[in-house]
mmCIF file of the N, C-alpha and C atoms, coordinates in Angstrom:
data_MODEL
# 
_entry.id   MODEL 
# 
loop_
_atom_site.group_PDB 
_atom_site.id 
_atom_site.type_symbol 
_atom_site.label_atom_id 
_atom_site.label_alt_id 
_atom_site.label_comp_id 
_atom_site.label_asym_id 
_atom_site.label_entity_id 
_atom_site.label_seq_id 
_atom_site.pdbx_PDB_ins_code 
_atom_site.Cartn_x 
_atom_site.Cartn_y 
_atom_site.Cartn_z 
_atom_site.occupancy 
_atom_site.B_iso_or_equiv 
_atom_site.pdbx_formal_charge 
_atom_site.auth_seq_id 
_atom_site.auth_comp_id 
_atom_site.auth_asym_id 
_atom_site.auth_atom_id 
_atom_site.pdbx_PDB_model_num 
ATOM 1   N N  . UNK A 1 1  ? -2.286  10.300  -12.351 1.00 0.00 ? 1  UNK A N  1 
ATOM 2   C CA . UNK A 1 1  ? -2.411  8.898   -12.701 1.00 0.00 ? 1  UNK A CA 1 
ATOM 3   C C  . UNK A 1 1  ? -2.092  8.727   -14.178 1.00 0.00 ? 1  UNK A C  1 
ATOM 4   N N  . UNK A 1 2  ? -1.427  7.617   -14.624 1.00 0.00 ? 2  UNK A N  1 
ATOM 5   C CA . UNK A 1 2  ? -1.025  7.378   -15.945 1.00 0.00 ? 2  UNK A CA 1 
ATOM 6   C C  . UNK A 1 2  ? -1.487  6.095   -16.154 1.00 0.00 ? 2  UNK A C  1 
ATOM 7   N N  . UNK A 1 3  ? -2.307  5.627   -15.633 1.00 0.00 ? 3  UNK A N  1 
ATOM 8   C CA . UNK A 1 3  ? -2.620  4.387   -16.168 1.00 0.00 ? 3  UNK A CA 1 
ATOM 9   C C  . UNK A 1 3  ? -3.576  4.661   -17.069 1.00 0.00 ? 3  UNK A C  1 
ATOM 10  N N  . UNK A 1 4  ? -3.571  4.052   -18.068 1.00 0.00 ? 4  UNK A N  1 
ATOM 11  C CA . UNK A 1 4  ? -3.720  3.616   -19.614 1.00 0.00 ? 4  UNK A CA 1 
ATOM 12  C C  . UNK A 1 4  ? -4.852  2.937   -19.705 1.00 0.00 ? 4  UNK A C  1 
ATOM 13  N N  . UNK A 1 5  ? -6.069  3.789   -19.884 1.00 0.00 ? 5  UNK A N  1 
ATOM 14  C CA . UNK A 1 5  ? -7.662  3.161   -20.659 1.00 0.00 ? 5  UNK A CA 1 
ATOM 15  C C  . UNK A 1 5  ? -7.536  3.502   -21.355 1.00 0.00 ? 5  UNK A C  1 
ATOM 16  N N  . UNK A 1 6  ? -8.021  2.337   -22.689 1.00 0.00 ? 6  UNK A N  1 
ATOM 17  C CA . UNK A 1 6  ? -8.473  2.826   -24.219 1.00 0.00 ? 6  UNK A CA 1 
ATOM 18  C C  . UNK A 1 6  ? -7.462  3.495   -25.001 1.00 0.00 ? 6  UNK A C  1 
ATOM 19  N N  . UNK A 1 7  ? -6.176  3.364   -24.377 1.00 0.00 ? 7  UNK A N  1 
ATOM 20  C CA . UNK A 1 7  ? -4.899  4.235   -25.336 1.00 0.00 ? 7  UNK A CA 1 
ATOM 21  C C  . UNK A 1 7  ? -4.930  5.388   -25.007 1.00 0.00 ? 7  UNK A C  1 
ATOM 22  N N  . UNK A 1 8  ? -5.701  6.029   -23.836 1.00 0.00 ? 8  UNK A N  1 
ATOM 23  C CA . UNK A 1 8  ? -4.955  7.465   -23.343 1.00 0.00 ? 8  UNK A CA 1 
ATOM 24  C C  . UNK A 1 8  ? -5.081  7.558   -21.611 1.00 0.00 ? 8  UNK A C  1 
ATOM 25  N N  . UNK A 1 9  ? -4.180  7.665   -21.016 1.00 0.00 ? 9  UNK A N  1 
ATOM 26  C CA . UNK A 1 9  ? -3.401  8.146   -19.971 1.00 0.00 ? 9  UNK A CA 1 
ATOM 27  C C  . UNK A 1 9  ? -4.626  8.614   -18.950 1.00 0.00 ? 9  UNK A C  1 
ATOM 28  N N  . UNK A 1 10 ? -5.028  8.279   -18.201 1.00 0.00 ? 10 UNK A N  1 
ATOM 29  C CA . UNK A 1 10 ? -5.870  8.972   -16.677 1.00 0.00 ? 10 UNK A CA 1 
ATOM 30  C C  . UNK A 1 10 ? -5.709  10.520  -16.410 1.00 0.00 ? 10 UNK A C  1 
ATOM 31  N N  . UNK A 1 11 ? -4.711  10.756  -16.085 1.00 0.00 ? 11 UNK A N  1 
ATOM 32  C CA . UNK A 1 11 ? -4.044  12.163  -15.674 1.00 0.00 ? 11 UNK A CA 1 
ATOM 33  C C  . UNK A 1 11 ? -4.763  12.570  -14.379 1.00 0.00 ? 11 UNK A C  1 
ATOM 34  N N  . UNK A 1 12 ? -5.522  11.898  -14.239 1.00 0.00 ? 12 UNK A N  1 
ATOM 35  C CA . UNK A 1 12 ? -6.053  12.321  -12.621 1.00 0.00 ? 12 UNK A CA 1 
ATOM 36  C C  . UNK A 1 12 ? -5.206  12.513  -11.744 1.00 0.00 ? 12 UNK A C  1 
ATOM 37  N N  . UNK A 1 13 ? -5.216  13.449  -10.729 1.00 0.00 ? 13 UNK A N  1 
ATOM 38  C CA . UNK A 1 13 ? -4.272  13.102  -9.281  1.00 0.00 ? 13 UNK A CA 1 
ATOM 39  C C  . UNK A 1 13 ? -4.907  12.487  -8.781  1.00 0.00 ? 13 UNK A C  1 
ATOM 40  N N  . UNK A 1 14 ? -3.858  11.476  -8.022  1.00 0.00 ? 14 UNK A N  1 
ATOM 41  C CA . UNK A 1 14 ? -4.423  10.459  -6.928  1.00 0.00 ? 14 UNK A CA 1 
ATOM 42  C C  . UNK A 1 14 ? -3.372  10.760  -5.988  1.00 0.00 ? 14 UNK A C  1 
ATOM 43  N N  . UNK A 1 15 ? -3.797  10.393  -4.675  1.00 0.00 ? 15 UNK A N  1 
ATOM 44  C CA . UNK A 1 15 ? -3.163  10.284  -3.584  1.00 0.00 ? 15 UNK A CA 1 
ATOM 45  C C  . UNK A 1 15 ? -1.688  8.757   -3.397  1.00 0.00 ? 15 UNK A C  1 
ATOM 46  N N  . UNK A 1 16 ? -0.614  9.272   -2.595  1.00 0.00 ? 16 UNK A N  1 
ATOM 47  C CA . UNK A 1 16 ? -0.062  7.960   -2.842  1.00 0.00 ? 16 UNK A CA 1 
ATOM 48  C C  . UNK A 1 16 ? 0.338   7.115   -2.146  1.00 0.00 ? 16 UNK A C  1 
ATOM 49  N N  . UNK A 1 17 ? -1.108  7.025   -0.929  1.00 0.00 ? 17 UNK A N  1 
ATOM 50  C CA . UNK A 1 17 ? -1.047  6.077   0.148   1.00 0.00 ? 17 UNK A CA 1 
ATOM 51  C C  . UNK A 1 17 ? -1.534  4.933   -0.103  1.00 0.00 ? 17 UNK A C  1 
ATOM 52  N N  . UNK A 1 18 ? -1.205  3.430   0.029   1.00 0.00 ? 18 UNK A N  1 
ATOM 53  C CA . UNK A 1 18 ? -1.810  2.525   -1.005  1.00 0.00 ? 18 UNK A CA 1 
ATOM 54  C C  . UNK A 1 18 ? -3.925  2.233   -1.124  1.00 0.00 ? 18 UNK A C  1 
ATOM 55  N N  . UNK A 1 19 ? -4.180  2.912   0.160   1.00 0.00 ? 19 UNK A N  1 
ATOM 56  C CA . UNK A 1 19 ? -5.523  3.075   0.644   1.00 0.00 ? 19 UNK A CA 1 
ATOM 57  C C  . UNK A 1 19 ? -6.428  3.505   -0.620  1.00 0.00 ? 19 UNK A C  1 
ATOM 58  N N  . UNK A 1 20 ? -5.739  4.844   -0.828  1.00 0.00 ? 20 UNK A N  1 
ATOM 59  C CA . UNK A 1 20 ? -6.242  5.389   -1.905  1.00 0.00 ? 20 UNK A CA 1 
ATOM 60  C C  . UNK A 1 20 ? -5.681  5.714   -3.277  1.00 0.00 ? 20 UNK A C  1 
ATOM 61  N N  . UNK A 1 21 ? -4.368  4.568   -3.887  1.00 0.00 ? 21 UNK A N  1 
ATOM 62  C CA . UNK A 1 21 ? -3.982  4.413   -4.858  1.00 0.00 ? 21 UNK A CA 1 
ATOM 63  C C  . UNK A 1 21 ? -5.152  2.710   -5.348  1.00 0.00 ? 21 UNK A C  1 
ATOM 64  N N  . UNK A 1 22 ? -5.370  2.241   -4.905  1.00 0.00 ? 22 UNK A N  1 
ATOM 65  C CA . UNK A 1 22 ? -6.349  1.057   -5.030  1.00 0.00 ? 22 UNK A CA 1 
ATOM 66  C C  . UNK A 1 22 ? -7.831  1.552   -5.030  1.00 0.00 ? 22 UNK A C  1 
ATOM 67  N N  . UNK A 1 23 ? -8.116  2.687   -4.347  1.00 0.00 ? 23 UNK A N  1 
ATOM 68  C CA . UNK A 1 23 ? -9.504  3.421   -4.282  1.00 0.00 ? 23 UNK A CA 1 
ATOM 69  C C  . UNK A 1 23 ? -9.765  3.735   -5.307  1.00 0.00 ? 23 UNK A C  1 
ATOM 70  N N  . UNK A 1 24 ? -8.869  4.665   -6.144  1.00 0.00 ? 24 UNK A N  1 
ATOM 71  C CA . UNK A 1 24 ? -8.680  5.116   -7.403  1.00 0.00 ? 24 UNK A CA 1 
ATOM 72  C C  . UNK A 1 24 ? -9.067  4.419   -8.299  1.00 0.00 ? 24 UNK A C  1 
ATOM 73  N N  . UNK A 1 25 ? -7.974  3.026   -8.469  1.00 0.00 ? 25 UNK A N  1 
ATOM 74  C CA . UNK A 1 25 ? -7.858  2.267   -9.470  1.00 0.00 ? 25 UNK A CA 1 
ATOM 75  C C  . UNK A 1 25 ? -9.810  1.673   -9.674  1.00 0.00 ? 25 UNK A C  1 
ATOM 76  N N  . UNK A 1 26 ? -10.159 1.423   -8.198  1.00 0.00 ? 26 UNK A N  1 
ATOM 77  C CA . UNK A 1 26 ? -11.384 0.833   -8.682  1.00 0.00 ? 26 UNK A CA 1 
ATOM 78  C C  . UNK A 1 26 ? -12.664 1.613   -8.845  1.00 0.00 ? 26 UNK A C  1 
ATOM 79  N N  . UNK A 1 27 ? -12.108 2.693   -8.436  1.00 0.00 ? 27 UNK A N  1 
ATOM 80  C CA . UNK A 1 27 ? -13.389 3.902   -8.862  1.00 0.00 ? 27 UNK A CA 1 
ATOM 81  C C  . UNK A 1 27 ? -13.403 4.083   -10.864 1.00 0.00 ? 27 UNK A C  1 
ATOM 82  N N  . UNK A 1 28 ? -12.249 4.433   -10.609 1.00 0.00 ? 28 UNK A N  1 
ATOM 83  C CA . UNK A 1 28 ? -12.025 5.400   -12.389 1.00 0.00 ? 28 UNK A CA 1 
ATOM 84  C C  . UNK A 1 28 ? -11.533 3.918   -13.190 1.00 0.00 ? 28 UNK A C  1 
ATOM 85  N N  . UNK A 1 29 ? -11.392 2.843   -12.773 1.00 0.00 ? 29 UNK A N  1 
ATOM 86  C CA . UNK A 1 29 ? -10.515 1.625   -13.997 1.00 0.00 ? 29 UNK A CA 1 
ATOM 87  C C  . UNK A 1 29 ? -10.727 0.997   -13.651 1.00 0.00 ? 29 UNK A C  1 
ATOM 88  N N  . UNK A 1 30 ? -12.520 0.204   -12.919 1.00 0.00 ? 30 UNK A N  1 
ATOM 89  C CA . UNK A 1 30 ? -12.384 -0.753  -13.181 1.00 0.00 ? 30 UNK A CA 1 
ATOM 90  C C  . UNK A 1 30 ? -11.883 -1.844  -12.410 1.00 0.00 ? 30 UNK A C  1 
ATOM 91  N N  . UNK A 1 31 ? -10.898 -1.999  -11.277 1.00 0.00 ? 31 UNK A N  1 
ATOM 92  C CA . UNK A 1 31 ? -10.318 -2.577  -11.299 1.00 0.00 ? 31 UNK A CA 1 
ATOM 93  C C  . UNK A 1 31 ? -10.878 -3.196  -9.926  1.00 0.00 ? 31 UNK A C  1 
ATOM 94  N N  . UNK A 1 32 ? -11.734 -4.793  -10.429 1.00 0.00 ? 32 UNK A N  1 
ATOM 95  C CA . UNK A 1 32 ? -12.284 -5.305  -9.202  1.00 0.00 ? 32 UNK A CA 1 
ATOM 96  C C  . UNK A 1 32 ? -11.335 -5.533  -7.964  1.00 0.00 ? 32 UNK A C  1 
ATOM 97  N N  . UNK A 1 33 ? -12.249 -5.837  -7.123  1.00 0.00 ? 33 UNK A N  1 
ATOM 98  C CA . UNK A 1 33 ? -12.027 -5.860  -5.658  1.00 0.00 ? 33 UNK A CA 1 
ATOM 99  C C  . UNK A 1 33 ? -11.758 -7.701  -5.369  1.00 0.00 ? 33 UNK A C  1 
ATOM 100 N N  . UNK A 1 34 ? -12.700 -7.991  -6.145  1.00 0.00 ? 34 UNK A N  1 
ATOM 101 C CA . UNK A 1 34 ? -12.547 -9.904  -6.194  1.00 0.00 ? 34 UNK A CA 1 
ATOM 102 C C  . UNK A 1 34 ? -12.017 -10.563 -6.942  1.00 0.00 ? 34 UNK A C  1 
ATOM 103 N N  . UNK A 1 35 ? -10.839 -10.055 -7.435  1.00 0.00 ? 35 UNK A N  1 
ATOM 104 C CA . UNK A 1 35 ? -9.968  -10.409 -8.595  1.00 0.00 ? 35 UNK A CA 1 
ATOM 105 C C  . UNK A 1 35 ? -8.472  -10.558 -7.857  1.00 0.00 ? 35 UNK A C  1 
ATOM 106 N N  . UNK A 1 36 ? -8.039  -11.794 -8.262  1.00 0.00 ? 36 UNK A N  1 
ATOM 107 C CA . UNK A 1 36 ? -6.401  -12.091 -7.227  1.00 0.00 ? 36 UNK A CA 1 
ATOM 108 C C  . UNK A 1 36 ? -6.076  -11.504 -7.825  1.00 0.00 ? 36 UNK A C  1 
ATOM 109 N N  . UNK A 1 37 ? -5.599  -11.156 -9.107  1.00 0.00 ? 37 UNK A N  1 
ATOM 110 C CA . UNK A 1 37 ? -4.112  -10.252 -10.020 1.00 0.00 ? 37 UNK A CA 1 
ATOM 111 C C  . UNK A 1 37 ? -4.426  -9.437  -11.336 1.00 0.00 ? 37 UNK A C  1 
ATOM 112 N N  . UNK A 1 38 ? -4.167  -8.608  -11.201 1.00 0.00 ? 38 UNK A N  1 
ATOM 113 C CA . UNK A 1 38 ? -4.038  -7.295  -12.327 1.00 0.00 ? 38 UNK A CA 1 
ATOM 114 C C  . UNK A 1 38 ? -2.943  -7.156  -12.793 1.00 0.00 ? 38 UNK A C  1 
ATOM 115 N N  . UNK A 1 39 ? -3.036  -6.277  -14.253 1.00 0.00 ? 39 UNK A N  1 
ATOM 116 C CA . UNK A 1 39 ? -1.930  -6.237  -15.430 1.00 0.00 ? 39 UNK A CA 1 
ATOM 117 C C  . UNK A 1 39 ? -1.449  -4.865  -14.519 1.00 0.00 ? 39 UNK A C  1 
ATOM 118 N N  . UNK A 1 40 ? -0.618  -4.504  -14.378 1.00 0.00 ? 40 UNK A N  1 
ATOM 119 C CA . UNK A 1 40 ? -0.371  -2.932  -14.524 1.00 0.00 ? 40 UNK A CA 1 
ATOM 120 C C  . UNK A 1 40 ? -0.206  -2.300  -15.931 1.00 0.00 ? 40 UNK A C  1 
ATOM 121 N N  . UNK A 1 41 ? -1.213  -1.204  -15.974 1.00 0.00 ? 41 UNK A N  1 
ATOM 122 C CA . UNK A 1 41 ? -1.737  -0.716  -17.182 1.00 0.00 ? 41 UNK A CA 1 
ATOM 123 C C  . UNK A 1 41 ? -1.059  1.170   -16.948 1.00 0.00 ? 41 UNK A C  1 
ATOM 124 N N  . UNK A 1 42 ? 0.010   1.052   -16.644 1.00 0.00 ? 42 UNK A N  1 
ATOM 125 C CA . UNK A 1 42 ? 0.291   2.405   -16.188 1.00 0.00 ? 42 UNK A CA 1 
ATOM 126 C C  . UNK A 1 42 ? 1.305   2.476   -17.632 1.00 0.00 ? 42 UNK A C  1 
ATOM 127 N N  . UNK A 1 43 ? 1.113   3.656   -17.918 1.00 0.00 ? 43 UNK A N  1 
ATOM 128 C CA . UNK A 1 43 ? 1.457   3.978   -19.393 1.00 0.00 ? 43 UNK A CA 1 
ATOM 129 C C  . UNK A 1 43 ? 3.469   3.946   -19.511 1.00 0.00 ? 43 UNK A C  1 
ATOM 130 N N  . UNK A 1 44 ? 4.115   4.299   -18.440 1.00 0.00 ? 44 UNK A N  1 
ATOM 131 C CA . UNK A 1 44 ? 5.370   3.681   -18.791 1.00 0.00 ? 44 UNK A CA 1 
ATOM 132 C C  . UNK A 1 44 ? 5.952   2.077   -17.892 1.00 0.00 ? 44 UNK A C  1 
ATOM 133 N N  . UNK A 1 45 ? 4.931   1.756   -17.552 1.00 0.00 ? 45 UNK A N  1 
ATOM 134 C CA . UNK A 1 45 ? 5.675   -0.077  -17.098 1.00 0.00 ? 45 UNK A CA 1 
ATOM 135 C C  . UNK A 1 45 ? 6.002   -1.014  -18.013 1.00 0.00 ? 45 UNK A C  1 
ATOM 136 N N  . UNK A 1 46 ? 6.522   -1.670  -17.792 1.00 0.00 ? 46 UNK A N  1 
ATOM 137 C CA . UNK A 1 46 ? 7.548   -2.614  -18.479 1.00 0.00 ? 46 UNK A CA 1 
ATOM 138 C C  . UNK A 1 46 ? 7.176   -3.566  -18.243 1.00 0.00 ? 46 UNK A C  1 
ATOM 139 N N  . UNK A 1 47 ? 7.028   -4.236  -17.058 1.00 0.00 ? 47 UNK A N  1 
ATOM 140 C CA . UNK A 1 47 ? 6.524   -5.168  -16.499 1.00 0.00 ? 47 UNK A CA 1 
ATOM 141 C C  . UNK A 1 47 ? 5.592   -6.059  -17.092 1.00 0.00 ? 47 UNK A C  1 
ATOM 142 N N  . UNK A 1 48 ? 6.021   -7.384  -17.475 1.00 0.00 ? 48 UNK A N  1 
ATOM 143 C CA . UNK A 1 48 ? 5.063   -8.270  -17.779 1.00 0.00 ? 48 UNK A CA 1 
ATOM 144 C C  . UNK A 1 48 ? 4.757   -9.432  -17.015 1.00 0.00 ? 48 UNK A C  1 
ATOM 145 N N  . UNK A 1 49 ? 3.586   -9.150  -17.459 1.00 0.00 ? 49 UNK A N  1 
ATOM 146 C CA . UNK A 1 49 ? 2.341   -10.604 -16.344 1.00 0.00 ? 49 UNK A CA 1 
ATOM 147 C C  . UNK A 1 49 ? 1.962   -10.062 -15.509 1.00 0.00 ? 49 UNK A C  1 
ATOM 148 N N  . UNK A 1 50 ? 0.683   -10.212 -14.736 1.00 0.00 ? 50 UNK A N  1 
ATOM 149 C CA . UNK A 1 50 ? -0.314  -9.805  -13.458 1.00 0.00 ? 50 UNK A CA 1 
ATOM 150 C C  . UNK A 1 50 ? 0.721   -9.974  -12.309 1.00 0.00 ? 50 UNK A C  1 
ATOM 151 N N  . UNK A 1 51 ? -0.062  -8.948  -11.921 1.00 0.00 ? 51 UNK A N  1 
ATOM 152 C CA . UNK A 1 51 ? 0.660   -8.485  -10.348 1.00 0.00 ? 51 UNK A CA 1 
ATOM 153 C C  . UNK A 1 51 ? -0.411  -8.823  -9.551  1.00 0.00 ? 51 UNK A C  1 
ATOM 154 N N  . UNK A 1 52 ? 0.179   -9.029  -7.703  1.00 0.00 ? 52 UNK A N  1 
ATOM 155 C CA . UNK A 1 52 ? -0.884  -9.634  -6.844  1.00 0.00 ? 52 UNK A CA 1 
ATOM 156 C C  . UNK A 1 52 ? -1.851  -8.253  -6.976  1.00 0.00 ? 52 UNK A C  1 
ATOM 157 N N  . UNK A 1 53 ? -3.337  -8.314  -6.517  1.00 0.00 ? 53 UNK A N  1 
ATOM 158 C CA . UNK A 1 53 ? -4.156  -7.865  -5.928  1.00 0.00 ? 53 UNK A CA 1 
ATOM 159 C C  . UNK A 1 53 ? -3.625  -6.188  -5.270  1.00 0.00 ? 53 UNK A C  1 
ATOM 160 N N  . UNK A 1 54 ? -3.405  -6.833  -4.180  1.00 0.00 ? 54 UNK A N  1 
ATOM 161 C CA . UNK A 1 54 ? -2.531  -6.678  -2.699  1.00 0.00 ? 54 UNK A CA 1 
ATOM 162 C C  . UNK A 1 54 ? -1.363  -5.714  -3.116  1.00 0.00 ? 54 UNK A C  1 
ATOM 163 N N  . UNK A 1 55 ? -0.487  -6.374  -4.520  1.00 0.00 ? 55 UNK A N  1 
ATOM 164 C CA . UNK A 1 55 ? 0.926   -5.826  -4.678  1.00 0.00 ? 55 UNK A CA 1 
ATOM 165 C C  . UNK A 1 55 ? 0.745   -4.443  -5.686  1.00 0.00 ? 55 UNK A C  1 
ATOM 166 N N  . UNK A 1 56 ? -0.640  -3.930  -6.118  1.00 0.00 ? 56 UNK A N  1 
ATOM 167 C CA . UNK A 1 56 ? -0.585  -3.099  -6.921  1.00 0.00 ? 56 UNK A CA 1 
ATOM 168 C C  . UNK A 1 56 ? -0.249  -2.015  -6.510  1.00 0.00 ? 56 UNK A C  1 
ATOM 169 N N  . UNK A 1 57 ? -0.909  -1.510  -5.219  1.00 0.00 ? 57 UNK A N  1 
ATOM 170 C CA . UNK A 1 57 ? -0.794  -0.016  -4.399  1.00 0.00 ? 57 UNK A CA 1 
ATOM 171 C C  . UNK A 1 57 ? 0.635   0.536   -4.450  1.00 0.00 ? 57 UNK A C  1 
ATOM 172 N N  . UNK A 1 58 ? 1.478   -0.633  -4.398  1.00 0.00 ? 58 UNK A N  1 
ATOM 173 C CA . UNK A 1 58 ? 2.822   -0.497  -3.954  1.00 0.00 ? 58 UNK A CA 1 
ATOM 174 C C  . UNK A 1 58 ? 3.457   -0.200  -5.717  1.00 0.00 ? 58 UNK A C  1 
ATOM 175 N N  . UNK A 1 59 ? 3.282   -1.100  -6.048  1.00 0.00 ? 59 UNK A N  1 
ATOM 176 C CA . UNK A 1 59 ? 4.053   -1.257  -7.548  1.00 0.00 ? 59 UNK A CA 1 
ATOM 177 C C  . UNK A 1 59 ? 3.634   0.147   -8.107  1.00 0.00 ? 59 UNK A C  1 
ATOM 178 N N  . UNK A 1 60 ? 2.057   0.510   -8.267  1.00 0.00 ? 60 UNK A N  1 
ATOM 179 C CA . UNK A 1 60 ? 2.158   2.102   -8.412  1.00 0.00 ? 60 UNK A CA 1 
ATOM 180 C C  . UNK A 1 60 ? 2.357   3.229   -7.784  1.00 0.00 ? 60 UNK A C  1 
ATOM 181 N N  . UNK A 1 61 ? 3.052   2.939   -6.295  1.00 0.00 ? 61 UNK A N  1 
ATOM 182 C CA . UNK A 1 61 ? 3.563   3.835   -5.853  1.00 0.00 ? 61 UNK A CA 1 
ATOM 183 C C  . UNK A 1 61 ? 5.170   4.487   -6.436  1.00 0.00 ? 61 UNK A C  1 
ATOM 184 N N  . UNK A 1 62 ? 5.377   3.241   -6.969  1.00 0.00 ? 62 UNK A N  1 
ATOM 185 C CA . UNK A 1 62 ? 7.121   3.107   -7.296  1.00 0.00 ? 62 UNK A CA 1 
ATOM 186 C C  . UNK A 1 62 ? 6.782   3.828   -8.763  1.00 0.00 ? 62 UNK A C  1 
ATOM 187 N N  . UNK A 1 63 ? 5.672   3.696   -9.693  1.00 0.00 ? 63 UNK A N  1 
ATOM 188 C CA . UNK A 1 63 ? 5.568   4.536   -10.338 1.00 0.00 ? 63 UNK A CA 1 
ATOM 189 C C  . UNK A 1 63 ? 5.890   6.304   -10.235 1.00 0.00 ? 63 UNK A C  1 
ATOM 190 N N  . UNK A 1 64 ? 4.859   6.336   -9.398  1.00 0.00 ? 64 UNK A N  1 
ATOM 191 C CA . UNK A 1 64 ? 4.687   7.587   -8.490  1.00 0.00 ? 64 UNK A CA 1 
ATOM 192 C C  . UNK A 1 64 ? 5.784   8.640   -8.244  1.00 0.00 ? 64 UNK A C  1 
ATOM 193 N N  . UNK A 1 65 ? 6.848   7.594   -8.137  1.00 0.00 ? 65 UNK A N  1 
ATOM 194 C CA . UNK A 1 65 ? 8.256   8.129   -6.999  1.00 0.00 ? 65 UNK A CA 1 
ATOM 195 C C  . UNK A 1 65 ? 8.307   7.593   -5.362  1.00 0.00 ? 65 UNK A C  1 
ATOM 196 N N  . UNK A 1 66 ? 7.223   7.285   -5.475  1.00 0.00 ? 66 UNK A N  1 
ATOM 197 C CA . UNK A 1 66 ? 6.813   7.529   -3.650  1.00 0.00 ? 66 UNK A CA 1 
ATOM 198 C C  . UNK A 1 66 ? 8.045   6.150   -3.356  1.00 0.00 ? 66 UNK A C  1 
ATOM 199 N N  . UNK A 1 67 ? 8.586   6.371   -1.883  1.00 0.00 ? 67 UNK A N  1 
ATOM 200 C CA . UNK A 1 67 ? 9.465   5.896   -1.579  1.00 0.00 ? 67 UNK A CA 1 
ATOM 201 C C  . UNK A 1 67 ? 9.173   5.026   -0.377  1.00 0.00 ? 67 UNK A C  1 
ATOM 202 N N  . UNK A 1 68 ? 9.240   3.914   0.331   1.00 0.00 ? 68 UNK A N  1 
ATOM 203 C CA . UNK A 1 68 ? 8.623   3.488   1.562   1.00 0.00 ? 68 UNK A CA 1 
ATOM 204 C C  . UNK A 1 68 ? 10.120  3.105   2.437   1.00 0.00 ? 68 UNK A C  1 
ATOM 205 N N  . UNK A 1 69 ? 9.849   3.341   3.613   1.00 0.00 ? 69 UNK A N  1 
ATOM 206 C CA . UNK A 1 69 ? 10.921  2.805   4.272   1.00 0.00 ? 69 UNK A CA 1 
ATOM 207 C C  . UNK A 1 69 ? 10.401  1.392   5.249   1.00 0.00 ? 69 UNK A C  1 
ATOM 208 N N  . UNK A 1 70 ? 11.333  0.868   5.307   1.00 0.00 ? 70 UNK A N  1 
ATOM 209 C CA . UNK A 1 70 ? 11.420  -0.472  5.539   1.00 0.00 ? 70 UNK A CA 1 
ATOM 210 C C  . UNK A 1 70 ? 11.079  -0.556  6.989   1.00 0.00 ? 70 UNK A C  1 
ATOM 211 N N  . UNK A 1 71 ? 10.014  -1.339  7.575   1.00 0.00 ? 71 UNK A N  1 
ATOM 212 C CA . UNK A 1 71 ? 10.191  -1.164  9.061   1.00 0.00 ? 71 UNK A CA 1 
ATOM 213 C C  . UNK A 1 71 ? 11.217  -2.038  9.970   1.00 0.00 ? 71 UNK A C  1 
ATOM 214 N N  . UNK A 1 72 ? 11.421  -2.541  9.132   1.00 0.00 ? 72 UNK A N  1 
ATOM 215 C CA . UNK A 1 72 ? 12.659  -4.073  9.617   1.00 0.00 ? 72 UNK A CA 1 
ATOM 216 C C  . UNK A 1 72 ? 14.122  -3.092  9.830   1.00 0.00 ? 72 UNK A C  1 
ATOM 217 N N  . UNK A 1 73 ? 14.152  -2.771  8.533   1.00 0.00 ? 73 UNK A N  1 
ATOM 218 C CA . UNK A 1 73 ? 15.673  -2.278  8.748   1.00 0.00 ? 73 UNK A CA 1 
ATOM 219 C C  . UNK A 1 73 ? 15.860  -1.007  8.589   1.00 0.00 ? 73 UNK A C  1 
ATOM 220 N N  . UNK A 1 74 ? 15.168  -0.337  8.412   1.00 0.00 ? 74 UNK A N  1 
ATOM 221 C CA . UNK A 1 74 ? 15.133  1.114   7.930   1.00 0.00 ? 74 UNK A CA 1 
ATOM 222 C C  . UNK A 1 74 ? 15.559  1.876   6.954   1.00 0.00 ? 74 UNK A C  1 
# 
């Protein structure tokens, strides 16, 4: 994990199913459960303005590498 408390980096392993990329986030950062949108605080994103809730698991999967395939089109 590279998300960014206090100016240094997590480094934890996390898993990178979104189940337990969101498990993570709200165990070790904080990151409520009753809150619509979060910053991504992952130490190389770019990305500015809150992301959905919902859309974080994913957005730090793409961190990750992790790759998803599409069930629509494959």
């Amino acid at each position: 994990c590279a998300w960014n408390d206090e100016h240094s980096p997590c480094a934890m392993f996390i898993e990178g199913a979104p189940k337990e990329i969101l498990s993570h986030l709200r165990r070790h950062h904080g990151v409520a459960c009753n809150v619509k949108e979060v910053e991504c605080r992952w130490s190389s994103c770019s990305r500015a303005g809150p992301l959905k809730i919902a859309s974080i698991p994913r957005h730090v999967a793409k961190h990750l590498g992790i790759q998803s395939r599409c069930s629509r089109c494959t």
